[in-house]
mmCIF entry with sequence, helices, sheets and N, C-alpha, C, O atoms, coordinates in Angstrom:
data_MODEL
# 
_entry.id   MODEL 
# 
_entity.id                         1 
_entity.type                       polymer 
_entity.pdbx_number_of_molecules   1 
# 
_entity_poly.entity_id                      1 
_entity_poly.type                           'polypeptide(L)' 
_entity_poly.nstd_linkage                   no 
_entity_poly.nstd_monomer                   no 
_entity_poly.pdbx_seq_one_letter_code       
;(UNK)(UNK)(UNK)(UNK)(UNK)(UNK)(UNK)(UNK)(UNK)(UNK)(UNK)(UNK)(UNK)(UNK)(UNK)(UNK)
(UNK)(UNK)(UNK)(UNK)(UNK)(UNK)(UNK)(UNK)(UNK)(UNK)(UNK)(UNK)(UNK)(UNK)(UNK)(UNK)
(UNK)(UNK)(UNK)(UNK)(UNK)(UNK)(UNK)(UNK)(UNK)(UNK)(UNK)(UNK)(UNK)(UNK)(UNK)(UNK)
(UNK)(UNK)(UNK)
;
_entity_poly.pdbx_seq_one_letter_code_can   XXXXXXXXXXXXXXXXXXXXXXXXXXXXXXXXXXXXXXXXXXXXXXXXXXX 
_entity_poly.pdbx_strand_id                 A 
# 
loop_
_entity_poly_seq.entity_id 
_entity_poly_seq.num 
_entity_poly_seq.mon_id 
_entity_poly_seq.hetero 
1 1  UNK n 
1 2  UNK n 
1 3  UNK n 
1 4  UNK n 
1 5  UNK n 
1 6  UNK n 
1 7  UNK n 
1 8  UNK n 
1 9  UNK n 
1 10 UNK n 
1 11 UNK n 
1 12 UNK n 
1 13 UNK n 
1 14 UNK n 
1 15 UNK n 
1 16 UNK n 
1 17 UNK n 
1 18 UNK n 
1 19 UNK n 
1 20 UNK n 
1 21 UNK n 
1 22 UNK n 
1 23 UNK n 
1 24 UNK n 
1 25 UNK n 
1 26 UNK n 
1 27 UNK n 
1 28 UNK n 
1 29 UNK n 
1 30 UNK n 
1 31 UNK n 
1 32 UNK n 
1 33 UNK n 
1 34 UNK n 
1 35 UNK n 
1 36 UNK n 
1 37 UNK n 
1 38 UNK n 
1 39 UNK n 
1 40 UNK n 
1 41 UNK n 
1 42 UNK n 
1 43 UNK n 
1 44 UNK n 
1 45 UNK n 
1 46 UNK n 
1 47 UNK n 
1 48 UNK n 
1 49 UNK n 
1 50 UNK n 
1 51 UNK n 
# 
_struct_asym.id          A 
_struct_asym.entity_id   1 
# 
loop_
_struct_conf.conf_type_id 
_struct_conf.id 
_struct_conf.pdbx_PDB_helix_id 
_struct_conf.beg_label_comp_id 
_struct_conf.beg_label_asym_id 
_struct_conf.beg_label_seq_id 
_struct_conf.pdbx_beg_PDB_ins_code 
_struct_conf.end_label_comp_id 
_struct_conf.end_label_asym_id 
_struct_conf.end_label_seq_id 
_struct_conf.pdbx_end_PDB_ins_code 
_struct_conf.beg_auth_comp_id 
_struct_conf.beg_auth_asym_id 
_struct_conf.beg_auth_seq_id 
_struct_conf.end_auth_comp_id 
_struct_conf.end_auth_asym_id 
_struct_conf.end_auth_seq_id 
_struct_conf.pdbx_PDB_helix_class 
_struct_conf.details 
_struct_conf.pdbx_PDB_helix_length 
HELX_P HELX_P1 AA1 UNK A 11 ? UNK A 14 ? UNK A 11 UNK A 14 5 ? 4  
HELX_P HELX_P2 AA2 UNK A 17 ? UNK A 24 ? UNK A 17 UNK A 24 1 ? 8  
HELX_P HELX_P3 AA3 UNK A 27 ? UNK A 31 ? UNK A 27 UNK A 31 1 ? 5  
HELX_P HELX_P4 AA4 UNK A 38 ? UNK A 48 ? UNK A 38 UNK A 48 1 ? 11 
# 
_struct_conf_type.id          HELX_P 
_struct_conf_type.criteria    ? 
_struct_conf_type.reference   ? 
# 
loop_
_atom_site.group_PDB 
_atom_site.id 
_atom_site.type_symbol 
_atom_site.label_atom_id 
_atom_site.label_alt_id 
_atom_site.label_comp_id 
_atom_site.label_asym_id 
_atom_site.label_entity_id 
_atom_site.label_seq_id 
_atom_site.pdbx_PDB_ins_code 
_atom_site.Cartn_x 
_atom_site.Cartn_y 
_atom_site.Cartn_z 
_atom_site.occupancy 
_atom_site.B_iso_or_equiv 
_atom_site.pdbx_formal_charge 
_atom_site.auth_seq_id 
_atom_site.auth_comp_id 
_atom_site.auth_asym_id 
_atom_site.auth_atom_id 
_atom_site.pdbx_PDB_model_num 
ATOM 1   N N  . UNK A 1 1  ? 39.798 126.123 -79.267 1.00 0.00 ? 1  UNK A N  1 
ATOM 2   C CA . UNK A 1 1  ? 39.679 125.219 -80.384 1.00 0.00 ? 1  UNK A CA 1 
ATOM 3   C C  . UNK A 1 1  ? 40.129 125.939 -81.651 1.00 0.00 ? 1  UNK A C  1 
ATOM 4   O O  . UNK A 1 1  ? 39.631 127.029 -81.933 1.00 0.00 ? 1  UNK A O  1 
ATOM 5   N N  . UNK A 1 2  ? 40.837 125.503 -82.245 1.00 0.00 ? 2  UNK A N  1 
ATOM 6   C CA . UNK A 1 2  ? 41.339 125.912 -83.887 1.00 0.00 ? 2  UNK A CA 1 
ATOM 7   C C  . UNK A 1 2  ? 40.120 125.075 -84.626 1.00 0.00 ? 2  UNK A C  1 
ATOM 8   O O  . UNK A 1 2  ? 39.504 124.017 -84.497 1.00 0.00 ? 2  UNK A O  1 
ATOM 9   N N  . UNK A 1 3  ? 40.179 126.331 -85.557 1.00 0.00 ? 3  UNK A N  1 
ATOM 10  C CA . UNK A 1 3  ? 39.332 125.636 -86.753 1.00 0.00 ? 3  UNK A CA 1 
ATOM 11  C C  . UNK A 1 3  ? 40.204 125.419 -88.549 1.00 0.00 ? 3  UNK A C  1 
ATOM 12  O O  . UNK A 1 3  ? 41.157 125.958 -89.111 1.00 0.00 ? 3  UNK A O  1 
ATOM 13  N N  . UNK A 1 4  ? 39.625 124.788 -88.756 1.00 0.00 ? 4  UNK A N  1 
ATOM 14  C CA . UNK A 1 4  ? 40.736 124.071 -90.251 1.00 0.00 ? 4  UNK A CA 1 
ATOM 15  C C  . UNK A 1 4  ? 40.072 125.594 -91.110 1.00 0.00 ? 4  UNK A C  1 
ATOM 16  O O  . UNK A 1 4  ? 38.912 125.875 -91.412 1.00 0.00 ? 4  UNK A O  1 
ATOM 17  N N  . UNK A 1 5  ? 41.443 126.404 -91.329 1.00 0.00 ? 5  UNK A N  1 
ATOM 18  C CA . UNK A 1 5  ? 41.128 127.492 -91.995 1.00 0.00 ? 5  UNK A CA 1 
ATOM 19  C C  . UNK A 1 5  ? 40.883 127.189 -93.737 1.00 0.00 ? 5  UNK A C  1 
ATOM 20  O O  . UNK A 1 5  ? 40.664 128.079 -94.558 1.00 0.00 ? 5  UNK A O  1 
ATOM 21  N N  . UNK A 1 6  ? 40.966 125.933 -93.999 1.00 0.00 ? 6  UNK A N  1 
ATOM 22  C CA . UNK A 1 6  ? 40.362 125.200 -95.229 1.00 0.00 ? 6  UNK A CA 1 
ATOM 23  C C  . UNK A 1 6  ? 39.130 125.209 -95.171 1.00 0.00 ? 6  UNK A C  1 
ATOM 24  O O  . UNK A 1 6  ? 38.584 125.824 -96.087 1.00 0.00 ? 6  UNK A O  1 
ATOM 25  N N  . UNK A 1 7  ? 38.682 124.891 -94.653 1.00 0.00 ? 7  UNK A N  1 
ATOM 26  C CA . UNK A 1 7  ? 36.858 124.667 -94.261 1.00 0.00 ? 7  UNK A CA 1 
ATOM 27  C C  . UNK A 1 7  ? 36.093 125.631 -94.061 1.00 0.00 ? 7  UNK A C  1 
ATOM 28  O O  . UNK A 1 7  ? 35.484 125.781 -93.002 1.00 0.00 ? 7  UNK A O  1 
ATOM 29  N N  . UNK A 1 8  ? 36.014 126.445 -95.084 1.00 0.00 ? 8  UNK A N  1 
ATOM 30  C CA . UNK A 1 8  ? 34.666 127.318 -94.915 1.00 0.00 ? 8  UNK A CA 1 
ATOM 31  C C  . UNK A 1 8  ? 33.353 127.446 -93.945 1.00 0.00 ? 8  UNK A C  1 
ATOM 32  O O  . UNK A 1 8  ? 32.377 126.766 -94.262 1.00 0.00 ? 8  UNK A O  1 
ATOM 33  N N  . UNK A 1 9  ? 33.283 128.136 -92.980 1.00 0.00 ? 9  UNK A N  1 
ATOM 34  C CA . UNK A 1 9  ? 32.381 128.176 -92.291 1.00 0.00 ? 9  UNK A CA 1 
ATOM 35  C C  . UNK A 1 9  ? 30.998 129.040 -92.425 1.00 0.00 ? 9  UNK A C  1 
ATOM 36  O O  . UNK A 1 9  ? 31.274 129.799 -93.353 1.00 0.00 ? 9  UNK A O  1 
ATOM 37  N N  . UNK A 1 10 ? 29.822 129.310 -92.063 1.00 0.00 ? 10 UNK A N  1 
ATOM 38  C CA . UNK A 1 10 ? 28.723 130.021 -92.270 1.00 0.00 ? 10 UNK A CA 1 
ATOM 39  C C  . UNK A 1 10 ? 28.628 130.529 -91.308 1.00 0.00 ? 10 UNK A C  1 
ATOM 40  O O  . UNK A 1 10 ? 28.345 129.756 -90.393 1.00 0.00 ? 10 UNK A O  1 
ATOM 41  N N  . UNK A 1 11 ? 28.759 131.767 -90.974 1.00 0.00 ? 11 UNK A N  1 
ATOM 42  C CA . UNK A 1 11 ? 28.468 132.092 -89.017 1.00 0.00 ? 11 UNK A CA 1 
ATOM 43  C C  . UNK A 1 11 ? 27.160 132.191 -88.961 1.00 0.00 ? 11 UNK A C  1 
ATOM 44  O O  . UNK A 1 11 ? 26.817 132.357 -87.791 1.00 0.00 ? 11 UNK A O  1 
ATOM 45  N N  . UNK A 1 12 ? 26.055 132.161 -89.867 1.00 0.00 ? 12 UNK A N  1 
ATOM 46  C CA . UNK A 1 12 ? 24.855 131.763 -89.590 1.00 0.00 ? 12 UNK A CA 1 
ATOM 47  C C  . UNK A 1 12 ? 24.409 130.296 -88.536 1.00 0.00 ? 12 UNK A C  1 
ATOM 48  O O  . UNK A 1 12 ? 23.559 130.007 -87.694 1.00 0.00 ? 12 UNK A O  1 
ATOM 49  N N  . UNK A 1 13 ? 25.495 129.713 -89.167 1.00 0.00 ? 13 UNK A N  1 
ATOM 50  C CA . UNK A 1 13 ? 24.870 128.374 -88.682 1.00 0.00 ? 13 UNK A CA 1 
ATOM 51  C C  . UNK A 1 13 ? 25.412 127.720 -87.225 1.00 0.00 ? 13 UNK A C  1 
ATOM 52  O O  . UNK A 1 13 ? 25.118 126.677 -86.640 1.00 0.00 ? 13 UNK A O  1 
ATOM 53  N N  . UNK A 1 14 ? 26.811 129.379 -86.758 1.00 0.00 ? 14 UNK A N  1 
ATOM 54  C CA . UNK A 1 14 ? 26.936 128.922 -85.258 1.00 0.00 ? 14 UNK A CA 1 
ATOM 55  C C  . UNK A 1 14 ? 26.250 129.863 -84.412 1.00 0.00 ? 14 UNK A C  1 
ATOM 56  O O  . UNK A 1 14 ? 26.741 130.105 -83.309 1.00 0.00 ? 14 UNK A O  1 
ATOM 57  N N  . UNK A 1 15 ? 25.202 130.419 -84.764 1.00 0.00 ? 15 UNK A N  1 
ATOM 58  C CA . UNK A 1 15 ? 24.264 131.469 -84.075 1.00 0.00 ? 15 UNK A CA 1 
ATOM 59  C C  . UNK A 1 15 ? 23.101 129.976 -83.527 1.00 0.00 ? 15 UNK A C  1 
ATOM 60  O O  . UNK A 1 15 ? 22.951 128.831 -83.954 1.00 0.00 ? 15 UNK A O  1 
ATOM 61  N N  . UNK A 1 16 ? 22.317 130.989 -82.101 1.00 0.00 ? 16 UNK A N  1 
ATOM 62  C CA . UNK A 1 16 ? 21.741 130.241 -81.909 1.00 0.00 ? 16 UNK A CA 1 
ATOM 63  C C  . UNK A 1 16 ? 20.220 130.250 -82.378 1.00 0.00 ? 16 UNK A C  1 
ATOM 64  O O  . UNK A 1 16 ? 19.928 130.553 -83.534 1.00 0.00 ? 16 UNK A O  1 
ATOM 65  N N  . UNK A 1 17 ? 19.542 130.003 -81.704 1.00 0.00 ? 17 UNK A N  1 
ATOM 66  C CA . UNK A 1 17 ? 17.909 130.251 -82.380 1.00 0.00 ? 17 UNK A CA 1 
ATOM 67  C C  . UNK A 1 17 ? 17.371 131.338 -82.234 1.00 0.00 ? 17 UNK A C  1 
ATOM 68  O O  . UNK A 1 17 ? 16.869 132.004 -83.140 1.00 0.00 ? 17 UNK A O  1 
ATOM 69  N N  . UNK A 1 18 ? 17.448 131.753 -80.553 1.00 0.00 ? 18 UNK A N  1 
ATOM 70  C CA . UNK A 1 18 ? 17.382 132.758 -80.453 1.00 0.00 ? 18 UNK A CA 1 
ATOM 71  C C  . UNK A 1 18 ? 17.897 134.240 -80.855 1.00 0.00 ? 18 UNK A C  1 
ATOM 72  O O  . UNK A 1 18 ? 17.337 135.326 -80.709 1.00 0.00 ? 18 UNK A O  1 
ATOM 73  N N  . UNK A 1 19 ? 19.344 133.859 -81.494 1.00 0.00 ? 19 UNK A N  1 
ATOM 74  C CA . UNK A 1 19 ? 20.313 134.958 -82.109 1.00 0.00 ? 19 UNK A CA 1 
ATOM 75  C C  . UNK A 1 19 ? 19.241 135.077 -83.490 1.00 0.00 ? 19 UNK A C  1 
ATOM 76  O O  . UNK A 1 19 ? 18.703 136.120 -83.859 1.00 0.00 ? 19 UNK A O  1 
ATOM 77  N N  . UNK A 1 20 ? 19.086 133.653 -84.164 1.00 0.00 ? 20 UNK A N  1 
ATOM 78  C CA . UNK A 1 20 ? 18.322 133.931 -85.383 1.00 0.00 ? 20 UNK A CA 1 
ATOM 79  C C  . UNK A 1 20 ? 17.385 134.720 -85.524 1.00 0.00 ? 20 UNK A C  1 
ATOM 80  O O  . UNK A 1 20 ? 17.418 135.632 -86.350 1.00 0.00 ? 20 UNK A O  1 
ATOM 81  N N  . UNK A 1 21 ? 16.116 134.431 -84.514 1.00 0.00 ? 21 UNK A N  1 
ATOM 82  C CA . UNK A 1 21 ? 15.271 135.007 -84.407 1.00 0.00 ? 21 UNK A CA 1 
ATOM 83  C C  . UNK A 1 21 ? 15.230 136.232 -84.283 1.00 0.00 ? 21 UNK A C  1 
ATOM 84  O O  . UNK A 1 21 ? 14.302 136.639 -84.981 1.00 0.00 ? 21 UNK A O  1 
ATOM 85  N N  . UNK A 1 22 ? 15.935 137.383 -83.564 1.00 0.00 ? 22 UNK A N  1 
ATOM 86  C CA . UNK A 1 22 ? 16.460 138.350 -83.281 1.00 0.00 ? 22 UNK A CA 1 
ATOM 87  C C  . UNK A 1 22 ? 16.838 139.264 -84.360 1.00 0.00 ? 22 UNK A C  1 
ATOM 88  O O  . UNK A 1 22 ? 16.682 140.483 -84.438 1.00 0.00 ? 22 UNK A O  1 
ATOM 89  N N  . UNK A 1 23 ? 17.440 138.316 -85.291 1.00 0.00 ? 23 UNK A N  1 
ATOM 90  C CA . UNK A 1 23 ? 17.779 139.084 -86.798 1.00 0.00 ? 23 UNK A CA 1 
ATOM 91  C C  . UNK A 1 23 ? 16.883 139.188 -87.341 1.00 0.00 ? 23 UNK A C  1 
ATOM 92  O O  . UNK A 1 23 ? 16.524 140.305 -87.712 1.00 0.00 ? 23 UNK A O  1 
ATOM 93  N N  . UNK A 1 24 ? 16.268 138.245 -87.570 1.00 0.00 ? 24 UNK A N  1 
ATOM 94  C CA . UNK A 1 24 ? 15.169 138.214 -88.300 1.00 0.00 ? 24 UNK A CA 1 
ATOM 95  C C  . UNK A 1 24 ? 13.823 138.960 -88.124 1.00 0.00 ? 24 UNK A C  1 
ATOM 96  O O  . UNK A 1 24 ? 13.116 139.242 -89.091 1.00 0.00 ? 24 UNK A O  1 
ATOM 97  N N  . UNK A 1 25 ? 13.452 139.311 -86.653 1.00 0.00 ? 25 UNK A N  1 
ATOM 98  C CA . UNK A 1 25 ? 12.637 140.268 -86.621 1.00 0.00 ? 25 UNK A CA 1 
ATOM 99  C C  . UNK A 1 25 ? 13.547 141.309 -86.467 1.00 0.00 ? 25 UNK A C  1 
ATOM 100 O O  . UNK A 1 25 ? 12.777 142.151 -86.004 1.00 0.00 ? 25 UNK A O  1 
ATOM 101 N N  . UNK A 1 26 ? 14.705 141.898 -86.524 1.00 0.00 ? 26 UNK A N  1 
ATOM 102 C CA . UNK A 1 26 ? 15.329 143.005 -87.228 1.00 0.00 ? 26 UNK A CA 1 
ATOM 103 C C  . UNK A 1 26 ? 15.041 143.470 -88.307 1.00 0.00 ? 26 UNK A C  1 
ATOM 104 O O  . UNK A 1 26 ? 14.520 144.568 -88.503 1.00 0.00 ? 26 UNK A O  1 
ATOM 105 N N  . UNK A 1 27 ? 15.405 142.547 -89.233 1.00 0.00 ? 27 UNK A N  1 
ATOM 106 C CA . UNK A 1 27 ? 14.949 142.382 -90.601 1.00 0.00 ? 27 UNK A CA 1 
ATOM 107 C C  . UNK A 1 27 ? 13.231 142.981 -91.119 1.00 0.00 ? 27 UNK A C  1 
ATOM 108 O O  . UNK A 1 27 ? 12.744 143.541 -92.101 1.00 0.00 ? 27 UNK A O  1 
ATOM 109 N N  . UNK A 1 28 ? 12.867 142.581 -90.099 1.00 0.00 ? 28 UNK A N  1 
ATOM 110 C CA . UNK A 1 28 ? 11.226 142.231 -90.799 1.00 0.00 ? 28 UNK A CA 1 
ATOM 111 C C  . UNK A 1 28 ? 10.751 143.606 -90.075 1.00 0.00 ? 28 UNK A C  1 
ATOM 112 O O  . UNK A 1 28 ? 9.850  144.193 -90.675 1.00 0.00 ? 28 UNK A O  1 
ATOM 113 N N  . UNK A 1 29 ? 11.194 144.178 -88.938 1.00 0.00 ? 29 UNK A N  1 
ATOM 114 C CA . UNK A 1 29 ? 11.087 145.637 -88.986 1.00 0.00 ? 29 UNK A CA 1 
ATOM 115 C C  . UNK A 1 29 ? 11.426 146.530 -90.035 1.00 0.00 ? 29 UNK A C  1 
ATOM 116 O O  . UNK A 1 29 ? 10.638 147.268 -90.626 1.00 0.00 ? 29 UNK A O  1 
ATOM 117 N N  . UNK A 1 30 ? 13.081 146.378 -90.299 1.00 0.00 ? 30 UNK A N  1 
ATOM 118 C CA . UNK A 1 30 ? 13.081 147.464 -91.312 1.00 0.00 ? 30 UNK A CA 1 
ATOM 119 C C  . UNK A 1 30 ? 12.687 147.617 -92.406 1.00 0.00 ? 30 UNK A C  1 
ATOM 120 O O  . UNK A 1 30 ? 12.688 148.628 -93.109 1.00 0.00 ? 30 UNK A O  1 
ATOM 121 N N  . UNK A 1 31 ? 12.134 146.051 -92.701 1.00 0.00 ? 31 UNK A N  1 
ATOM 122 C CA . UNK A 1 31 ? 10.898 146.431 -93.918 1.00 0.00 ? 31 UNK A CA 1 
ATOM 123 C C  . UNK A 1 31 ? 10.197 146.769 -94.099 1.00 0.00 ? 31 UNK A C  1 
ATOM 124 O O  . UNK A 1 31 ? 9.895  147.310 -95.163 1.00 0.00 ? 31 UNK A O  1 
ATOM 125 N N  . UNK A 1 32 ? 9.415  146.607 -92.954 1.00 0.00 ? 32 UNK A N  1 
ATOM 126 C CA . UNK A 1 32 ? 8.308  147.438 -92.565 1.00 0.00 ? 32 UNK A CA 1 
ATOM 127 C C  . UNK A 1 32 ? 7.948  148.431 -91.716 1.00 0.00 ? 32 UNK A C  1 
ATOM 128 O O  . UNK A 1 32 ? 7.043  148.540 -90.889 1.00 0.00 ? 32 UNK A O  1 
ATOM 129 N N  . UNK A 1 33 ? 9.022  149.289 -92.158 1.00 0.00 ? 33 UNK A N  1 
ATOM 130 C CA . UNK A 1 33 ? 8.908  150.805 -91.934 1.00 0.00 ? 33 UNK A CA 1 
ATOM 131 C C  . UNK A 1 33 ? 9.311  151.067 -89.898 1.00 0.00 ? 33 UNK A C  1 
ATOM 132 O O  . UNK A 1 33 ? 9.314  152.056 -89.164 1.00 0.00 ? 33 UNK A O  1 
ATOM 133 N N  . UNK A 1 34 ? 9.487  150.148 -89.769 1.00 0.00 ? 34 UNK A N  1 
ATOM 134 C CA . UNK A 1 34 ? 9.086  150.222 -87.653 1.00 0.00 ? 34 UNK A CA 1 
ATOM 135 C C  . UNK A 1 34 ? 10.933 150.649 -87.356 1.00 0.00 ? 34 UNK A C  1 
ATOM 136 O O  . UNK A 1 34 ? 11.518 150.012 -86.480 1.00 0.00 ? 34 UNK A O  1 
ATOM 137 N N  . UNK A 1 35 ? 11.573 151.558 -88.023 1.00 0.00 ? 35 UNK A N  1 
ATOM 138 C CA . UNK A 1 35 ? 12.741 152.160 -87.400 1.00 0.00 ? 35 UNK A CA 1 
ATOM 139 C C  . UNK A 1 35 ? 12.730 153.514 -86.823 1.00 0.00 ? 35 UNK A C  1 
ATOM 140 O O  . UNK A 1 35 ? 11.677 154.149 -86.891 1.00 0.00 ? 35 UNK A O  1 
ATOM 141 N N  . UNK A 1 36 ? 13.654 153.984 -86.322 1.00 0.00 ? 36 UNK A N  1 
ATOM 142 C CA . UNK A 1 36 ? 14.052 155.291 -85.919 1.00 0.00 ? 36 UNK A CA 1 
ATOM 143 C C  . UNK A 1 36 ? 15.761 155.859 -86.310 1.00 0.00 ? 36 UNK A C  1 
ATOM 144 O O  . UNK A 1 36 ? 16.853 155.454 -86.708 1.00 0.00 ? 36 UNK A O  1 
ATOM 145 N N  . UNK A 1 37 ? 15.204 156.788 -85.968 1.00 0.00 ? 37 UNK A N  1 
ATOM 146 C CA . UNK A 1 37 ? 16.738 157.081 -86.408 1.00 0.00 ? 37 UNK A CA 1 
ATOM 147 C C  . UNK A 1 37 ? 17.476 157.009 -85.391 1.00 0.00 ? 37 UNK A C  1 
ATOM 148 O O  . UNK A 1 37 ? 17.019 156.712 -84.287 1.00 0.00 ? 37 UNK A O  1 
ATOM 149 N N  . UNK A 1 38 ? 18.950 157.317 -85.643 1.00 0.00 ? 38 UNK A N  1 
ATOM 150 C CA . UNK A 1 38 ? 19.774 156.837 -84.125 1.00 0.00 ? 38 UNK A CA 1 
ATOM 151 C C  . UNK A 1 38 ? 19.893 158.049 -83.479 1.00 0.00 ? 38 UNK A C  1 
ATOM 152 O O  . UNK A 1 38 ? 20.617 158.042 -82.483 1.00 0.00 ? 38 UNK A O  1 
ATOM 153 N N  . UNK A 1 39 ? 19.336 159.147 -83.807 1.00 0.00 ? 39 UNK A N  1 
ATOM 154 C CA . UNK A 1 39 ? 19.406 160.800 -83.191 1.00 0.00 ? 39 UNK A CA 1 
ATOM 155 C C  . UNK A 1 39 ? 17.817 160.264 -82.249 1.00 0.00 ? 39 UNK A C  1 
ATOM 156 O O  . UNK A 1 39 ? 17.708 160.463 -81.039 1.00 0.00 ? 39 UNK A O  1 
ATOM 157 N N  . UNK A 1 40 ? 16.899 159.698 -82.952 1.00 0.00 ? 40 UNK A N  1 
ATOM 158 C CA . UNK A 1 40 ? 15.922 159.509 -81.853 1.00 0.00 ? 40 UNK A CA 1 
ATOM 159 C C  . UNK A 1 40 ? 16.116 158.669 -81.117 1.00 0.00 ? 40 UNK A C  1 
ATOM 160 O O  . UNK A 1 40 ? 16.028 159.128 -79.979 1.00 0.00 ? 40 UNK A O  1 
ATOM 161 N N  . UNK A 1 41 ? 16.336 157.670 -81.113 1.00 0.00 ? 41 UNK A N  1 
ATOM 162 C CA . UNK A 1 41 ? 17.129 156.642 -80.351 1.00 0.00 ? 41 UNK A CA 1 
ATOM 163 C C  . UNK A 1 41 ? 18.199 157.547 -78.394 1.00 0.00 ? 41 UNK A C  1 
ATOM 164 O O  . UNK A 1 41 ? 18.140 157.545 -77.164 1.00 0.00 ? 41 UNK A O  1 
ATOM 165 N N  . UNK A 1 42 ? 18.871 158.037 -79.421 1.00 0.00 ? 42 UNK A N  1 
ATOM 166 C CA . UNK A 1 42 ? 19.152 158.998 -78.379 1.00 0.00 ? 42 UNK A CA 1 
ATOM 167 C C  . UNK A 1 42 ? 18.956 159.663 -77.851 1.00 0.00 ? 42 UNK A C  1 
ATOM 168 O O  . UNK A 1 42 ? 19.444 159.646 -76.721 1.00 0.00 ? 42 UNK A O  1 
ATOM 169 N N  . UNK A 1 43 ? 17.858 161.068 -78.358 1.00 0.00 ? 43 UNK A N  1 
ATOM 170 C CA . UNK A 1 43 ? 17.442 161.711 -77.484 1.00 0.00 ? 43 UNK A CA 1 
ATOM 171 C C  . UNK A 1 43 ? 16.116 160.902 -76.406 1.00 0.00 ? 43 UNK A C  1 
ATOM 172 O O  . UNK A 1 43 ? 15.727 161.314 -75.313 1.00 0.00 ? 43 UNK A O  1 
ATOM 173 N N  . UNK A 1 44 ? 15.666 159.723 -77.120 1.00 0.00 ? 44 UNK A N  1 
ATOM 174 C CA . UNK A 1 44 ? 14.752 159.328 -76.385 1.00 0.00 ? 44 UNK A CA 1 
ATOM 175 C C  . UNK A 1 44 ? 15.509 158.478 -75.047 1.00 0.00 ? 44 UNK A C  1 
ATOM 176 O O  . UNK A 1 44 ? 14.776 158.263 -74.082 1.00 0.00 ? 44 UNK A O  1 
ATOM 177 N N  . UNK A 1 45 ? 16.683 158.083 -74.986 1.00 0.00 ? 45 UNK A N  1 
ATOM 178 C CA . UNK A 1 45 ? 17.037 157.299 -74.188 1.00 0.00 ? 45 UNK A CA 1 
ATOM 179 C C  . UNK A 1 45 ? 17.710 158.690 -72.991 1.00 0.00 ? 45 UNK A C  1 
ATOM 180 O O  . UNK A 1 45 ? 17.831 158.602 -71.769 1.00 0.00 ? 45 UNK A O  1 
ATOM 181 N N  . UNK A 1 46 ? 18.130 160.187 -74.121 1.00 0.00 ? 46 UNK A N  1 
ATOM 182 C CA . UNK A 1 46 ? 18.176 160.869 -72.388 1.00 0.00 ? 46 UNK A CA 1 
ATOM 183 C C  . UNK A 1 46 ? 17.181 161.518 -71.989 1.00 0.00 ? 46 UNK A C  1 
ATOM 184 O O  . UNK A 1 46 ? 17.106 162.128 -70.922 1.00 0.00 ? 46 UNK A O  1 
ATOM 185 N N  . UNK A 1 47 ? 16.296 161.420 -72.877 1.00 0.00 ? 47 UNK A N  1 
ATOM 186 C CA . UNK A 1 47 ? 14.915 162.351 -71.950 1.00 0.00 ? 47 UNK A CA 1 
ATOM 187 C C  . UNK A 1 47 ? 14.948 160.842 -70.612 1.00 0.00 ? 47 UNK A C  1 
ATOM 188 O O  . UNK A 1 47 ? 15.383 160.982 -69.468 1.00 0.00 ? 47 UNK A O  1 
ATOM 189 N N  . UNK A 1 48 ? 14.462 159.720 -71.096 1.00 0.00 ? 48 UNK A N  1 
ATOM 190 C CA . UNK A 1 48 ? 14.467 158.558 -69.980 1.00 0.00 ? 48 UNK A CA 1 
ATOM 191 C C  . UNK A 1 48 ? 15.090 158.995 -68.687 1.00 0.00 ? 48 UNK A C  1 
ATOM 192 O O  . UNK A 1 48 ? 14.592 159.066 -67.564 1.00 0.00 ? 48 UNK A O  1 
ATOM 193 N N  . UNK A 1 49 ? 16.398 159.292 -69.149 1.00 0.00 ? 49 UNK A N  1 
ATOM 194 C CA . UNK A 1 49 ? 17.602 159.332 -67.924 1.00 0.00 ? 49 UNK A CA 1 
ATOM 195 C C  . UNK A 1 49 ? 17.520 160.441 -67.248 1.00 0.00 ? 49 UNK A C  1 
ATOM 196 O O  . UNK A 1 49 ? 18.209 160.666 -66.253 1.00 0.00 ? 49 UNK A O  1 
ATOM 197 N N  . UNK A 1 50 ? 16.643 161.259 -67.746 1.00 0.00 ? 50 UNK A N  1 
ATOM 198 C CA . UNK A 1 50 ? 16.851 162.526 -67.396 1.00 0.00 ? 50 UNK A CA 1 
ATOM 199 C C  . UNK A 1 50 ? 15.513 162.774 -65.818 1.00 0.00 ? 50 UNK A C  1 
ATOM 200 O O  . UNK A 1 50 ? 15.602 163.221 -64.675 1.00 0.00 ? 50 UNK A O  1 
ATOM 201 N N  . UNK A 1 51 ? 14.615 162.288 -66.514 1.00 0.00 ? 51 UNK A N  1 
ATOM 202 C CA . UNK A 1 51 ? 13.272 161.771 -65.694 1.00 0.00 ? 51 UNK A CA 1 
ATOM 203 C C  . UNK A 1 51 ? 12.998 161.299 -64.402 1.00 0.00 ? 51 UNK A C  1 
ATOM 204 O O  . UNK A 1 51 ? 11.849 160.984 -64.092 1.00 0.00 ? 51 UNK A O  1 
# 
């Protein structure tokens, strides 16, 4: 499907609910402090593999 490159689109609004939701408790983590860094991220995913 082509879309009319006149017509401004929102890619918010071709996500689904579940995509929404998903961001949004993204969001609402990193406000509230519930991240890691991507070095922990990693070493925690090869200690896993390693196990």
């Amino acid at each position: 499907m082509i879309e009319n490159i006149n017509q401004p689109t929102d890619w918010w609004e071709n996500l689904s609910e579940a995509q929404k939701q998903h961001i949004q408790t993204g969001i609402a983590d990193e406000e509230n402090g519930r991240t890691i860094s991507s070095k922990e991220f990693w070493d925690k995913l090869k200690d896993q593999n390693e196990n």
